[in-house]
Each structure stands twice: as C-alpha cells, then as structure tokens.
C-alpha positions, 0 to 999 in steps of 0.5 A, spaced: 530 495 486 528 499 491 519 500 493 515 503 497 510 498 497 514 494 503 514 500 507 507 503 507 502 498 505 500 495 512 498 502 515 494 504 508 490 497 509 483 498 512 483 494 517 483 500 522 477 503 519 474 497 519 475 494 526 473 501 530 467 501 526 465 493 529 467 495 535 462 501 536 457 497 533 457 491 537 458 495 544 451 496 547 453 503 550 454 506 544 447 509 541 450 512 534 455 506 530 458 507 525 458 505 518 463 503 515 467 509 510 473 506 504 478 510 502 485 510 499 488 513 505 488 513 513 489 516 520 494 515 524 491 514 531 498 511 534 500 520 534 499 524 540 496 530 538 490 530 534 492 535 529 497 530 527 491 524 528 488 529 522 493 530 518 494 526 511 501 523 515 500 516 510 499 521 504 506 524 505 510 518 508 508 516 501 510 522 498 516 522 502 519 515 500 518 515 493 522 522 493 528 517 496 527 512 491 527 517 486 533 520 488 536 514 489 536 511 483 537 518 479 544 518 483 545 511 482 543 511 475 546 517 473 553 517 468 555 522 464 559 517 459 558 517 452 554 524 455 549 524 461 544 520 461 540 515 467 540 508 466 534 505 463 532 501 469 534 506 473 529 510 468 524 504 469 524 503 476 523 511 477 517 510 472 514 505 476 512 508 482 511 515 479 503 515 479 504 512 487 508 519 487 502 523 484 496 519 488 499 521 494 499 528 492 492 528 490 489 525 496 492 531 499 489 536 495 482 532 496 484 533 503 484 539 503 477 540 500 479 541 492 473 540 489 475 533 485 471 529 482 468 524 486 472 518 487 478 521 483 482 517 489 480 511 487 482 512 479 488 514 481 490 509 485 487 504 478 492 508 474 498 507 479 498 500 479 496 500 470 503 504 470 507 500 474 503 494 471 505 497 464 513 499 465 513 491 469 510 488 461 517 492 458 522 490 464 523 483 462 528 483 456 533 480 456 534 476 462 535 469 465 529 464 467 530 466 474 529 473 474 524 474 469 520 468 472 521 473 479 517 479 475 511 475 472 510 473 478 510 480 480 507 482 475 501 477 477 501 481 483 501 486 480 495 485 476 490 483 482 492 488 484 489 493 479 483 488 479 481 490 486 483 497 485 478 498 479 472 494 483 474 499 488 472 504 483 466 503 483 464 500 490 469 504 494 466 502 502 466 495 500 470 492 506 473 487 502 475 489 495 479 494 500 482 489 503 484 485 496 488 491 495 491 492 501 493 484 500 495 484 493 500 491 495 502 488 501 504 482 496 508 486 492 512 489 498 514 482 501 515 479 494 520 484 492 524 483 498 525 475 496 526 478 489 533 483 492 535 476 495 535 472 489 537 476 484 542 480 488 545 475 493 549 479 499 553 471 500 557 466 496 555 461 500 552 456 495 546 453 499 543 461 497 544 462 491 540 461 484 542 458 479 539 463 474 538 457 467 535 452 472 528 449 472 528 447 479 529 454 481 523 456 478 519 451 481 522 453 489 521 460 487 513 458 485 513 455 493 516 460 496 511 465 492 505 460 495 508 461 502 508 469 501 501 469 499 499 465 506 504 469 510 501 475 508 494 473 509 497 471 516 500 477 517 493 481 516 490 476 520 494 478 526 493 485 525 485 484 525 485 481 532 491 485 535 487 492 533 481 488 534 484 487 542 486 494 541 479 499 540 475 494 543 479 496 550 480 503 548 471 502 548 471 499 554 475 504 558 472 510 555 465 508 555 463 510 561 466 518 557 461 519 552 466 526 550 472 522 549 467 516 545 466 522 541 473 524 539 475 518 538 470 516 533 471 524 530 478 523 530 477 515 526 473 518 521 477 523 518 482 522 513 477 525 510 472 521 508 474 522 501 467 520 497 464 526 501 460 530 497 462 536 499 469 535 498 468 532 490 463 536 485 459 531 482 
C-alpha cells in the first residue's frame, strides 16, 4: 500500500504561515503585522529564488506523487489473464488518492487566477478525504482481525480527517482546524507505514510478526495507534518551535532592511491567499 499522505503532509501543515505572522506581530519594529490567512496549500520558503518561492511547488509535488502511486499500482495491478484487467485492490488504492489527485490540480488552477468559486479548495479537500473515506468503507472484506482492525483504525482517522476538512470549509483562516487537519493527515501517513510492517513483514524473525486471528494483536496495535497520535502531535510540536527559532532569527537579521522585511513578508504570503476575492467569483 503506497500513499502520499506520509510524504507531504508536513509541508502542507500551517504552522509556517502561522509562525511568521506571530513572528511580525510580536516584534516591535514591524509597523504593519500580518494577520493570519488559511489555505490548503503553502510556499516553499526554503527554495533559492523567489520565482520558485512563488510557485504552487506543494501542489505539483502532489501531483507528482500521486502520478508514481498510480502507475504503480497500474504496473503492479495489471494482468492480462483470463483477459487484461487491474486488480481490484490495485483499483482501490488508485481511487483512493484520486481526488488528492484532482485537488492539487485545482489549487493550481486557482493559483493562476481562474475564477472559481470562493473557498473550492477548501471543498475539495472535503471531497478527498470522503472518497478516500468511502473506497476505506468497502476495503475491508474478507480479511482477518488484524488487518481489518488496521484500516478501522485508519478509517477512524480518516473520518477526523474529513471533520476538520469540513469545518474548514467554512472557517478557512481558523488556525486550528488547519492544524486538525494537518495532524489527522499526518496521521494517516505514520500509520500506513505501521500498516506496511504488520501486514507485509520484510523478516521471519517471530518477535515481529503478527498473529492475524489474535485478540492480543489487536490490543498492541490499538497502543501503538495511541502512541502514534502523541508522537505525531510531538512531531508538530518540534516543527513549531524549530520554525518559530527560524523566522524570529530571519526578523531579527533583517529588521533593520525594511525592503527585505517586505519581500519576506510578500514571499510568505503567497501561495496565493487562496480566499482572496479577486481570484474567486462570488
């Protein structure tokens, strides 16, 4: 089982955005603070050039990775016995991330100023996480207590995940349901790696194999799925206050260059603020 969710969810967290603004609005040499702006998407301010700072890089990464996962699982799927066909869980798991597939592609297209409708990001990003929620509902036949215990677990995730999405429909510069989403996404990345080790172990050493029938089984992977969840808000954690260390030296440095303070600022701001008005029609 391949995602993309465990490679990208950090960078798309709002942290970042977040950080910067706090960090403008706490030093006292900066006249105009920032406020804080959702999207579903940011910029990438570690890139050299600010061409490439205002590019939609997260949006095409996504695009980049879901295109491997899809030829993946087509290559690996495919047989051409009794006539050529793709697997069916092949089939699933391409369905799955199709509408993180399509989202990205419309946060570019909002990018560039095609006039969609105010907060279509936001909805997509609802409608990414119910289709994978759905294709998760029908994924669990026929299997045994472990594996299916593995996805209703994910499947939980999965569900805040489309919580927070949807409330972020219709609070979209709300820090914290940005966050809760961030985090429930970050989530499913972490747990489908646990997910790969369990279900397809790469050893026959006894101590790291399941027993797929077991009751005992189930409850260590319920504990491992509690420590996932305060690992992660860990993780989140850590990058607040690397960034935090981060930007407030970057304002520091450069407060005494009101033009550099400006491009900074100008530079953070953009993946475009993807609710302004006059890149939506009303």
């Amino acid at each position: 089982m391949i995602d993309e969710n465990g490679l990208i969810q950090i960078c798309r967290n709002g942290y970042l955005d977040w950080t910067y603004c706090t960090c403008n609005e706490s030093d006292s040499k900066t006249k105009s603070p920032n406020t804080f702006r959702g999207s579903t998407t940011y910029s990438c301010q570690c890139l050299p050039s600010k061409t490439l700072r205002r590019a939609p890089i997260e949006s095409i990464l996504k695009i980049l990775i879901t295109s491997i996962h899809f030829s993946i699982e087509l290559i690996t799927g495919y047989d051409a016995n009794p006539r050529p066909h793709i697997g069916d869980e092949n089939a699933h798991h391409t369905a799955m991330l199709f509408g993180f597939f399509l989202g990205a592609w419309i946060e570019i297209l909002v990018h560039f100023k095609v006039p969609f409708p105010k907060r279509t990001t936001q909805i997509m990003g609802f409608l990414a996480f119910a289709i994978e929620g759905l294709m998760m509902v029908f994924h669990l036949h026929a299997r045994n207590m472990v594996d299916a215990h593995i996805h209703q677990l994910l499947g939980v995730t999965i569900v805040c995940s489309m919580i927070s999405a949807l409330c972020e429909c219709y609070n979209p510069n709300n820090f914290w349901l940005i966050v809760s989403r961030s985090y429930f996404a970050l989530m499913q990345g972490t747990w489908f790696i646990q997910a790969a080790y369990v279900i397809w172990p790469k050893t026959t050493n006894p101590l790291f194999l399941w027993d797929p029938e077991s009751h005992r089984s189930v409850s260590l992977l319920t504990m491992s799925y509690a420590y996932h969840l305060a690992g992660n808000a860990s993780i989140l954690i850590m990058i607040y206050l690397f960034v935090y260390k981060f930007f407030s030296a970057s304002v520091r440095i450069n407060n005494d260059d009101e033009g550099d303070n400006e491009e900074l600022a100008t530079d953070y701001k953009l993946i475009l603020n993807l609710n302004d008005e006059e890149s939506c029609i009303q």
